[in-house]
N, C-alpha and C positions, 0 to 999 in steps of 0.2 A: 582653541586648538592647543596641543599641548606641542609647541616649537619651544625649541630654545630661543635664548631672548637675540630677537635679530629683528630687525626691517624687510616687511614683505613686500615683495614689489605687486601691485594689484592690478591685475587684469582687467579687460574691460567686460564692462556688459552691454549685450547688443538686444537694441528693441526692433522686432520686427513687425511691419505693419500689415495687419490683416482682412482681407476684401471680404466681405460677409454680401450672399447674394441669396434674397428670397424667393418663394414659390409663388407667382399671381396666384389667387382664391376664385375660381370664376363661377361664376351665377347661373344658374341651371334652367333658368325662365328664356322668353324669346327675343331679348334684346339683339342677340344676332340677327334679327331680322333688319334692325336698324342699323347694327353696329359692323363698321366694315373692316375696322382696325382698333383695337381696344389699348388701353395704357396697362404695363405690365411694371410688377416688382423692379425698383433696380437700386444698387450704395452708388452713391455718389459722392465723389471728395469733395471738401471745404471749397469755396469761390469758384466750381467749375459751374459748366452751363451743361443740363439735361433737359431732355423732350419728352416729355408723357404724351403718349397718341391718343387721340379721340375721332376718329373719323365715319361720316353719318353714310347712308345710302345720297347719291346727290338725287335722285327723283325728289327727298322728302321737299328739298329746298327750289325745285323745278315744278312746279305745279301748274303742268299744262291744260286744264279744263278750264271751261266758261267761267267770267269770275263770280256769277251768284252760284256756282258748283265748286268754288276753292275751297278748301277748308284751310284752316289757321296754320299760320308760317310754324317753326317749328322752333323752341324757346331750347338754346342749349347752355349750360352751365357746370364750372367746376364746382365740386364740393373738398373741402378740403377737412379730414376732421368732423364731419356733418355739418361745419359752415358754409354757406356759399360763398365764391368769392363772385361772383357779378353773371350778367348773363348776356356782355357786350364787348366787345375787347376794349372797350374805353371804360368798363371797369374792373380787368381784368389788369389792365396797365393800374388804375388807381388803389388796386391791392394791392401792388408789386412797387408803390413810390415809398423812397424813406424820406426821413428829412435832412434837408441840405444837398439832394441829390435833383438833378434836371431830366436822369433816363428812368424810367421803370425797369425792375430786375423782371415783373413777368409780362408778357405778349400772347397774343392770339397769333403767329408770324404770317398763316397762309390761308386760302381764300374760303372764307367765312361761306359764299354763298355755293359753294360744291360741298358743303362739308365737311372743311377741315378745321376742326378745332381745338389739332395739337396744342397746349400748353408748354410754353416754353421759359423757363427759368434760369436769368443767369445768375452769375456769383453766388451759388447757392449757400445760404445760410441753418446754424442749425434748428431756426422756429420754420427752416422750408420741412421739417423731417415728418411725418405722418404719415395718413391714408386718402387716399386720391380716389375721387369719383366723377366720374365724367354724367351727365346725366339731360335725358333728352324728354321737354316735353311736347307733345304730338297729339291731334285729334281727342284732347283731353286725357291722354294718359301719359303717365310719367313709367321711361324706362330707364336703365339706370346699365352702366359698364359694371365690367369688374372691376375687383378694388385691388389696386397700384402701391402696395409700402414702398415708400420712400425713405430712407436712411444716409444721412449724411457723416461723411465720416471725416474725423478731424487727426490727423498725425501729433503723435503726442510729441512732448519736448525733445532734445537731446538727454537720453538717461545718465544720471550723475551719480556718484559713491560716495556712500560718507560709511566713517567708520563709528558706531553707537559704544557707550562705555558699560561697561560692567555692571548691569542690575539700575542702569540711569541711561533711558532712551534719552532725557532732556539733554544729555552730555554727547553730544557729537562734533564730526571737521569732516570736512571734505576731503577724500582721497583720491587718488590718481596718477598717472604717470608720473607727473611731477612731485608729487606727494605721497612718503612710503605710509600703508598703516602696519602699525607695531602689535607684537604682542606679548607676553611674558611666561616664559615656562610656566605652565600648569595653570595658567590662565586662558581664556576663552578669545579668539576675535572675532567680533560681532562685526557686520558687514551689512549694509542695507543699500540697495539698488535700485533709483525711481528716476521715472519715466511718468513725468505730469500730464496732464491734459487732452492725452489720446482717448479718440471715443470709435472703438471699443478702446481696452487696456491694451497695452502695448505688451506683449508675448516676450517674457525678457531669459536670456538665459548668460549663464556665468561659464566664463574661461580663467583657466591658472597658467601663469605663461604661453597662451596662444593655442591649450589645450582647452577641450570644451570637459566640465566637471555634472558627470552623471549623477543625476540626485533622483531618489528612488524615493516617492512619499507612501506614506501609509494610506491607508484606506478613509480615513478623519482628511486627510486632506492636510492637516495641520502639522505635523512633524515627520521628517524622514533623514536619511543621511545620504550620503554622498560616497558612491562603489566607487569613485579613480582612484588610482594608485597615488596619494600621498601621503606623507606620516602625520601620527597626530591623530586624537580625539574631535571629530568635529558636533555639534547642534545645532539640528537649523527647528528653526520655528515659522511656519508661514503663518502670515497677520496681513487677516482681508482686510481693504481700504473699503471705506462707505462711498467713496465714488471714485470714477476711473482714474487710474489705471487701476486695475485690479487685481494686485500683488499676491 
C-alpha cells in the first residue's frame, strides 16, 4: 500500500461457518416395496449424534403361515462405503467400540423385530463421513435403500493475522488488536488471514476499521483489487491451500 509511514491498526477477519446439505440419489427398482422409511442425505457437526432411517414392511418380520410354509427370516444390514458393518445390532454396536471406551458410538436403538433398523450414531467422527446403505436380504434376494451421504463437518480454528514480509513469506508476526502491522511509504503490506482446520474452509472476509473491504477478483480466481474508498495502491494475490481451509 503506498501509506505514509505510520501503524495501521488491523481489523479483524471473520470466518463464517457453512452448512452444506446434499440431495439423497434414490434407486428406481422396487425396494419400496420393502422399504417403509429410507435414510436420506444430511452434514452433520463434529461429536453430535444423527439417525439414518432404515425401516422394513413389519409383515416381512411377522410371518404368520404354517411353519413348513415360513420362508427365511429376513437378514438386514448397513453397508457403509460398500463395507458391511454387521447384520445384528451386537455387531453393529462392535463397529461403533473404540479403544478405552465402555459405550459404543453406534446402535440399532428400536425394535429390530417390527422393522426398525434406524442406525444411530453418536459423537459423530470424521471416518463416520461417507455413503450409507441400508440393505435387506429376503426370500433370497437382496434389495438395497437409497444411498444417504453423510458429511461431517468440523468448525475451523479461530482466524489469526500475521503480517508476511516483503518478497519473504518465511518472514512473518502476528498481528492484531493488540499488535499494529506497519508499513512504509511506497512499500506494500502484505497481510495473510487463516482459519485452520475447518472442514469445509472457513468463508473468511476482511474489514478496515469496522468497515467490510470489497474485493473484486478476476476471472483466474487469482488476483484482483479492492473498490472501498481508501488511499493507496493495493495487490492482493489469492494462494490456494492443498487442504482446508481453502484460502
Amino acid at each position: 500500500m503506498g501509506y505514509k509511514s505510520m501503524a495501521l491498526r488491523v481489523s479483524h477477519c471473520i470466518a463464517i461457518y457453512i452448512l452444506l446439505i446434499t440431495v439423497p440419489r434414490v434407486r428406481t427398482d422396487d425396494s419400496g416395496d420393502y422399504f417403509v422409511q429410507q435414510p436420506v442425505s444430511q452434514s452433520v457437526t463434529l461429536n453430535s449424534t444423527f439417525t439414518l432411517a432404515c425401516r422394513l414392511r413389519v409383515s416381512l418380520f411377522q410371518d404368520t403361515s404354517p411353519p413348513r410354509h415360513q420362508t427365511q427370516k429376513p437378514t438386514v444390514q448397513w453397508i457403509r462405503n460398500k463395507f458391511g458393518l454387521g447384520t445384528t445390532r451386537e455387531d453393529i454396536q462392535q463397529a461403533g467400540m473404540e479403544a478405552n471406551s465402555l459405550r459404543s458410538r453406534y446402535d440399532l436403538p428400536y425394535n429390530l423385530d417390527e422393522g426398525q433398523y434406524d442406525l444411530q450414531i453418536r459423537q459423530a467422527k470424521s471416518l463416520d463421513e461417507g455413503q450409507y446403505v441400508c440393505q435387506l436380504r429376503y426370500n433370497q434376494e437382496t434389495k438395497f435403500s437409497q444411498t444417504a451421504d453423510v458429511r461431517v463437518l468440523v468448525a475451523s480454528e479461530a482466524p489469526t493475522l500475521v503480517q508476511l514480509g516483503i518478497g519473504n513469506d518465511e518472514d512473518m508476526r502476528r498481528v492484531g488488536p493488540q499488535v499494529a502491522a506497519t508499513a512504509t511509504e511506497g512499500s506494500y503490506l502484505r497481510l495473510l488471514c487463516i482459519a485452520k482446520n475447518g472442514k469445509p474452509g472457513a468463508k473468511l472476509f476482511w474489514t478496515l476499521n469496522g468497515s467490510p473491504l470489497m474485493i473484486v477478483h478476476n476471472e483466474d480466481g487469482t488476483k484482483g483489487k479492492i473498490t472501498s474508498h481508501i488511499e493507496g495502491n493495493v495487490s492482493i494475490k489469492s494462494i490456494s491451500a492443498p487442504e482446508p481451509p481453502f484460502l
